[in-house]
C-alpha angles and dihedrals in degrees: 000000000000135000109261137212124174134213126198149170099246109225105236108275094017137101130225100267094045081048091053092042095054084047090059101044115111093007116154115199095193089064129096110252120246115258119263114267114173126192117238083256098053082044091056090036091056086054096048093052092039089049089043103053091041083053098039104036113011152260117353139168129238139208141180114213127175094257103030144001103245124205125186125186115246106214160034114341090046147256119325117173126205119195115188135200107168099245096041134017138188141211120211123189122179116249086232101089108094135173110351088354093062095044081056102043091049089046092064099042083055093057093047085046089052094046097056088043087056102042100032105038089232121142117238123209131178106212093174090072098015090243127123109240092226096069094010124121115249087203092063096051092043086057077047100050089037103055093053095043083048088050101050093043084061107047101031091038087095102043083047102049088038083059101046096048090052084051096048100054 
């Protein structure tokens, strides 16, 4: 389970949850994804956020998958993992950031989510807590991010640490 923001290329007169909508309809999930095809500007637009968070914020490493080029940061405050696609993009962090970590760790996610907005001309939106990423408050993800990372570590601590004793006999 991660904590999830979007990023799209909002349809004209639409907003990002009707651009989102129009993108799921009709969506099978039983069915193979296409292939990833970028534009040459997509294409542009990957290498100018990749350049400028590993300018801006540090080292990353970068991968090219069939269905989407895929960044994580490399180091303190934690992982944060961008998947792009061109038209769309999203931004994974682990639930396991809580208190300070988690302030850091958003943060972060927030300034990669800025970048792409600003190289690629998508739109980014944090459904988790209903804010854009552009003019959002990265406090009030990382509470967010906190308090259910807070809460799993609590009620799954026993069935983890159950399990990892078993494994490690």
């Amino acid at each position: 389970m991660t904590y999830d923001i979007l990023l799209v290329r909002v349809q004209p007169g639409l907003t990002v949850q009707e651009t989102l909508d129009r993108l799921n309809d009709g969506f099978d999930p039983d069915a193979d994804l296409p292939p990833l095809r970028l534009t040459e500007a997509q294409r542009a637009a990957w290498d100018r956020i990749l350049n400028r968070i590993s300018r801006d914020i540090g080292s990353v490493e970068s991968e090219e998958f069939l269905y989407s080029l895929t960044l994580e940061t490399a180091g303190p405050p934690g992982r944060v993992q961008l998947d792009y696609c061109g038209d769309t993009a999203n931004i994974e962090v682990a639930h396991h950031h809580t208190g300070p970590a988690a302030s850091a760790v958003m943060e972060l996610a927030y300034r990669v989510a800025r970048i792409v907005e600003d190289e690629s001309g998508l739109i980014g939106h944090d459904f988790e807590v209903d804010q854009p990423t552009r003019t959002g408050a990265p406090a009030k993800a990382a509470a967010r991010l906190s308090s259910v990372s807070d809460w799993a570590h609590h009620r799954f601590r026993w069935r983890i640490t159950s399990r990892t004793r078993r494994r490690c006999r």
